[in-house]
C-alpha positions as CSV (number, residue, x, y, z in Angstrom):
1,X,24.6,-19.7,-30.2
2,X,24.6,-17.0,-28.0
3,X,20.9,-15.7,-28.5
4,X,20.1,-19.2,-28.0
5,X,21.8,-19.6,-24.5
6,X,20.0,-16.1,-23.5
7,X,16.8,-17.8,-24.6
8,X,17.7,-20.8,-22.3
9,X,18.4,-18.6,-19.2
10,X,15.0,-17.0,-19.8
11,X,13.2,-20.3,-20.0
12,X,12.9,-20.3,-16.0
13,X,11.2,-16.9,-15.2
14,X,8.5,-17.5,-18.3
15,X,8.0,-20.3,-16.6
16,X,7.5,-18.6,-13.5
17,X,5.2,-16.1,-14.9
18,X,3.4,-18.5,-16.8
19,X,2.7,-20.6,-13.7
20,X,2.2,-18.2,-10.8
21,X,0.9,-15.0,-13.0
22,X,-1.0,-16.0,-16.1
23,X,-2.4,-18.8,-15.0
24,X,-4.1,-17.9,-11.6
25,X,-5.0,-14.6,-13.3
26,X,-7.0,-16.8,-16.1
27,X,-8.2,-19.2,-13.7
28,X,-9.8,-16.4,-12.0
29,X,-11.2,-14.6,-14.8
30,X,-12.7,-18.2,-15.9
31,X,-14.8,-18.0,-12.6
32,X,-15.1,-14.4,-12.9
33,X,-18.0,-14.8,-15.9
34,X,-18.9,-18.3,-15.7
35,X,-21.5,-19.7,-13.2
36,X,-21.6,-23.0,-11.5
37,X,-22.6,-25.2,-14.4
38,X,-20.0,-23.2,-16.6
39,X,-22.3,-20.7,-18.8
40,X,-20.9,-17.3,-19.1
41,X,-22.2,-14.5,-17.2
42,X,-21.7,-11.0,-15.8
43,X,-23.6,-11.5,-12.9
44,X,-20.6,-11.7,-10.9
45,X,-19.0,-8.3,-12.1
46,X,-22.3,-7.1,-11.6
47,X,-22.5,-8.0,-7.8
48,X,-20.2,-5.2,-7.0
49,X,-23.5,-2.9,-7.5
50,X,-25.0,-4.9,-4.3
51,X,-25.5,-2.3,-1.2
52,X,-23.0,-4.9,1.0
53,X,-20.3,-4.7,-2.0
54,X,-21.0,-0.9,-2.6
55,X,-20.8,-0.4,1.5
56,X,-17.5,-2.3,1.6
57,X,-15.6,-1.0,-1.1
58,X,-16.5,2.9,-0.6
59,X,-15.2,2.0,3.6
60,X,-12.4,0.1,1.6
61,X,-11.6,3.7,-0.7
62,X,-12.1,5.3,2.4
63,X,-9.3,4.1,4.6
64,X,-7.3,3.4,1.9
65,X,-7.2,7.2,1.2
66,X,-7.0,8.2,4.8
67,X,-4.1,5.9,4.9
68,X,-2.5,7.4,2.0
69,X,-2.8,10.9,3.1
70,X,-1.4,9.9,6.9
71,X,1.6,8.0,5.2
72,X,2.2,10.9,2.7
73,X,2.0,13.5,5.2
74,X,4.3,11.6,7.7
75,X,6.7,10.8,5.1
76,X,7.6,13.6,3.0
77,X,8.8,15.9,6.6
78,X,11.0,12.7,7.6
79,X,12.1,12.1,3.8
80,X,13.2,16.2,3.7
81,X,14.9,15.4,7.7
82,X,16.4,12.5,6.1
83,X,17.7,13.8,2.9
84,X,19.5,17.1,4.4
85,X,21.6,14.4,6.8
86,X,25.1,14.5,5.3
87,X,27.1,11.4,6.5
88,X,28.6,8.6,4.4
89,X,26.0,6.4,6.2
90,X,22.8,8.0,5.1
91,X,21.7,4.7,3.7
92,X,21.6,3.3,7.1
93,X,19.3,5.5,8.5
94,X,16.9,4.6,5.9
95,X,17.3,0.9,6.2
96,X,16.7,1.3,9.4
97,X,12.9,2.3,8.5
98,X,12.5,-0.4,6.5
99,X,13.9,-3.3,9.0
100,X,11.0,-4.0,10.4
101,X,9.3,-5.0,6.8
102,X,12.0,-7.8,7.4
103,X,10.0,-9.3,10.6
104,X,6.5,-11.5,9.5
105,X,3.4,-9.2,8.2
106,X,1.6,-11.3,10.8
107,X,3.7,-11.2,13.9
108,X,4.0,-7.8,13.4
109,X,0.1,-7.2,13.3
110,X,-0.4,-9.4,15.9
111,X,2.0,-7.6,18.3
112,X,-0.1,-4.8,17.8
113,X,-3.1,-6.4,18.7
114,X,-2.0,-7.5,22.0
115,X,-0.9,-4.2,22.7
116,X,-3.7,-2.4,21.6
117,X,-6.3,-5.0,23.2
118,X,-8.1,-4.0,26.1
119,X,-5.8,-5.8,28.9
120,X,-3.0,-4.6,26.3
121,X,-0.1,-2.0,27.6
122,X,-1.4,1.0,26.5
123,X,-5.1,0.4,28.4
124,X,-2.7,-0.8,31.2
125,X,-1.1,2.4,30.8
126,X,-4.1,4.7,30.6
127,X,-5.6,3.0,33.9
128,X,-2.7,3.7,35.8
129,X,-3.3,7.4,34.6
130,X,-6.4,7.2,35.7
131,X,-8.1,7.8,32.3
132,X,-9.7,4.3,32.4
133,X,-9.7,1.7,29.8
134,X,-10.4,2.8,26.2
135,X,-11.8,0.4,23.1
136,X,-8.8,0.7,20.7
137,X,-9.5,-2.4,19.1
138,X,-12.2,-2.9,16.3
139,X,-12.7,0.4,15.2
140,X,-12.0,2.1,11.5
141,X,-9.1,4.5,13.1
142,X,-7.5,1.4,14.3
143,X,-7.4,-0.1,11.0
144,X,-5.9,3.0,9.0
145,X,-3.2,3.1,12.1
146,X,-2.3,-1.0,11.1
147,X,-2.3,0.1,7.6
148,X,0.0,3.5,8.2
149,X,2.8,1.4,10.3
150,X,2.7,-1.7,7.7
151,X,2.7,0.7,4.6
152,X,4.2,4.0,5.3
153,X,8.2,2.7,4.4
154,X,6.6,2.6,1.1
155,X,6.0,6.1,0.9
156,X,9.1,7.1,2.7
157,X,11.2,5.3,-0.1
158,X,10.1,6.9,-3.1
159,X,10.2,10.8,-1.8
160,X,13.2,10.7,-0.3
161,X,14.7,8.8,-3.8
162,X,13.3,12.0,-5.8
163,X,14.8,14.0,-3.0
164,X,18.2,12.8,-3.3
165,X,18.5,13.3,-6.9
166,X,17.9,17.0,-6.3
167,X,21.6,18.9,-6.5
168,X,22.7,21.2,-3.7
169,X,23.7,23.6,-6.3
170,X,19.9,24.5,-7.3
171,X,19.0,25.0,-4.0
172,X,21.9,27.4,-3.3
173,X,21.4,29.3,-6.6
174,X,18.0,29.8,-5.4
175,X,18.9,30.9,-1.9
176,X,21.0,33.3,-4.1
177,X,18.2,34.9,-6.3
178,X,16.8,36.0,-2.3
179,X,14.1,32.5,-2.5
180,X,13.3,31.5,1.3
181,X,12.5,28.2,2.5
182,X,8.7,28.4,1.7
183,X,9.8,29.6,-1.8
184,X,12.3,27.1,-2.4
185,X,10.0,24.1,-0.9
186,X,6.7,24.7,-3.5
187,X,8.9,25.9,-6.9
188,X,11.2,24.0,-6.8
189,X,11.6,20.5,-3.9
190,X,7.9,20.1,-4.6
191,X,8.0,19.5,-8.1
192,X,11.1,17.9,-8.6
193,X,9.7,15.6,-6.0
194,X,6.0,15.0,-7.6
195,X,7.1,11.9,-9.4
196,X,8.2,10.6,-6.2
197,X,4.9,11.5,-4.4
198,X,2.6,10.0,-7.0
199,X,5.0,6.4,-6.6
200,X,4.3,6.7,-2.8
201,X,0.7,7.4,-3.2
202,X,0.3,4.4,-5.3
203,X,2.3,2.1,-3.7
204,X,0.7,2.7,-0.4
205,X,-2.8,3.4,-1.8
206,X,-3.1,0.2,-3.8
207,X,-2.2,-2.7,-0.8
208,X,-4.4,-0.6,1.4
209,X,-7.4,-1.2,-1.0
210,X,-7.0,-4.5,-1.6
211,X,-5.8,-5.3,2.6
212,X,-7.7,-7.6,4.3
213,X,-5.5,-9.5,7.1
214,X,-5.0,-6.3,8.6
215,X,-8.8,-5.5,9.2
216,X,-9.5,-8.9,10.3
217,X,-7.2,-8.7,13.0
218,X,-7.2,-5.1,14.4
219,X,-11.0,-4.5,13.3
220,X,-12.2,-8.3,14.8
221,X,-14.3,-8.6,11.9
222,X,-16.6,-6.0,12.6
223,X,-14.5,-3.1,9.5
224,X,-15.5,-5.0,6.8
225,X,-13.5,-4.1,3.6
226,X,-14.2,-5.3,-0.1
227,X,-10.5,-8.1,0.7
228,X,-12.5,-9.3,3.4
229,X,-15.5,-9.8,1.7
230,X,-13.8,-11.7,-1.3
231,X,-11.7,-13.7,1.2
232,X,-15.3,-14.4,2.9
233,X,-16.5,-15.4,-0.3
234,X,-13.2,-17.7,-1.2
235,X,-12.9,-19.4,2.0
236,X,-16.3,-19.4,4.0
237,X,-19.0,-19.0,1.4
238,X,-17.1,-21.4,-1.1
239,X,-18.4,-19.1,-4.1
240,X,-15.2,-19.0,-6.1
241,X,-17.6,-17.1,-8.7
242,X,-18.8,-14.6,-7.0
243,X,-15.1,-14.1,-5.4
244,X,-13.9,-13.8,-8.7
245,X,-16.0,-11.4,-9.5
246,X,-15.3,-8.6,-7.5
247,X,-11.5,-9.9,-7.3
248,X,-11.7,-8.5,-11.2
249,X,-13.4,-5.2,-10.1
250,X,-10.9,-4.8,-7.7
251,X,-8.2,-5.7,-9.7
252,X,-9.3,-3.0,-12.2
253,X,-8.8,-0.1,-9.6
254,X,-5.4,-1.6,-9.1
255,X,-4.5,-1.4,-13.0
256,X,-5.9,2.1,-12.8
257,X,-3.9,3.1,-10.4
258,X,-1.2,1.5,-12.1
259,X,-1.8,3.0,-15.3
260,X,-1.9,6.8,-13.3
261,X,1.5,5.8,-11.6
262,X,3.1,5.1,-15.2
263,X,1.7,8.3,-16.7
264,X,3.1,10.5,-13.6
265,X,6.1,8.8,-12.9
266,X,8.3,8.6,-15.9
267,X,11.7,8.9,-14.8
268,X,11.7,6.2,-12.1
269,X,11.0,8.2,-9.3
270,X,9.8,5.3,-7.5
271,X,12.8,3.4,-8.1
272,X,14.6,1.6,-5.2
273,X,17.0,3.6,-3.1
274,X,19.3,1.0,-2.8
């Protein structure tokens, strides 16, 4: 009786994940590698080999990296900072990076494009300084900057996680032995905190990739990422096939990515802090 009540209170999330996971995910393969008229084809997984496709996916790699590497090297100094606090409200400190996740993606985007637009306060700013107005908007840099602020609590989470779970009583047996600070950080902070790196990397590097609200907004159309060519192809074109398509090449660098994630981080160094 009581297997048979868990199996009731399971009913609603396979359910759920038959419905909004399974089901989009085989409607889309269905377009993926059939045409119009229905006959299969790889034509559509092929398109990715197109010079636009190749173009926007390599820029698409591109910022997504330099995004990564901006978030990772911002995040593992302030995870460290925050880490060596010692108060019974260290939690707070950290929730306090992640509050703004808790305001719209959109409105926060948007916030930045009014500042950064070219009557914004930061122009406003430089004109009063006497540096004249400067093009912040619509540019590659701009991009990766939209991506660091949206993405980088997702780095900081996971390092300073790994970070916590490292006892004060290593670190002052190696201070004993004569270790310095340099020592200490590569033999022994570093490593314990690799698991934690490789969970930021991929959760910052994979919604980077596939972004593309946040180049359509601070890059006015002109960055062009492989996202905003698939949403292109969803919503303007109408070609659900050829959307399809490269929505499955893309989603195979994110199951990559996955798969390196689970090979690196086995004891749930990207776990929630909370």
């Amino acid at each position: 009786m009581r297997r048979l009540m868990r199996q009731l209170l399971a009913g609603p999330y396979l359910v759920w994940i038959a419905g909004f996971i399974i089901l989009p995910v085989g409607v889309i393969l269905y377009y993926a590698f059939t045409t119009a008229d229905g006959a299969f084809t790889f034509a559509h997984i092929a398109a990715i080999a197109d010079p636009v496709h190749v173009k926007s996916i390599l820029l698409s790699l591109k910022l997504g990296l330099s995004c990564t590497v901006v978030c990772l090297l911002l995040a593992y100094p302030l995870a460290m900072i925050l880490s060596s606090f010692r108060f019974r409200h260290q939690s707070f400190v950290v929730f306090l990076f992640i509050l703004p996740m808790w305001m719209n993606f959109m409105l926060r985007i948007l916030s930045w494009r009014l500042i950064l637009a070219n009557s914004g306060i930061i122009n406003a700013l430089l004109v009063r300084l006497g540096f004249g107005p400067v093009k912040l908007l619509n540019t590659p840099a701009t991009v990766v900057f939209g991506m660091v602020y949206d993405f980088l609590p997702f780095m900081i989470l996971p390092i300073y996680n790994s970070m916590t779970r490292i006892k004060d009583d290593i670190i002052e047996a190696a201070r004993d032995l004569g270790a310095g600070n340099l020592t200490i950080l590569a033999k022994i902070i570093f490593p314990l905190t690799v698991s934690g790196i490789i969970s930021g990397i991929i959760m910052v590097f994979v919604p980077a990739l596939t972004s593309f609200v946040i180049s359509d907004l601070l890059g006015g159309g002109k960055v062009l990422l492989i996202g905003n060519v698939i949403e292109q192809e969803f919503m303007q074109g109408t070609n659900w096939n050829l959307g399809s398509g490269l929505s499955v090449v893309l989603m195979i660098f994110v199951i990559a990515s996955m798969a390196v994630m689970n090979i690196f981080d086995k004891d749930g160094g990207g776990a929630a802090v909370w």
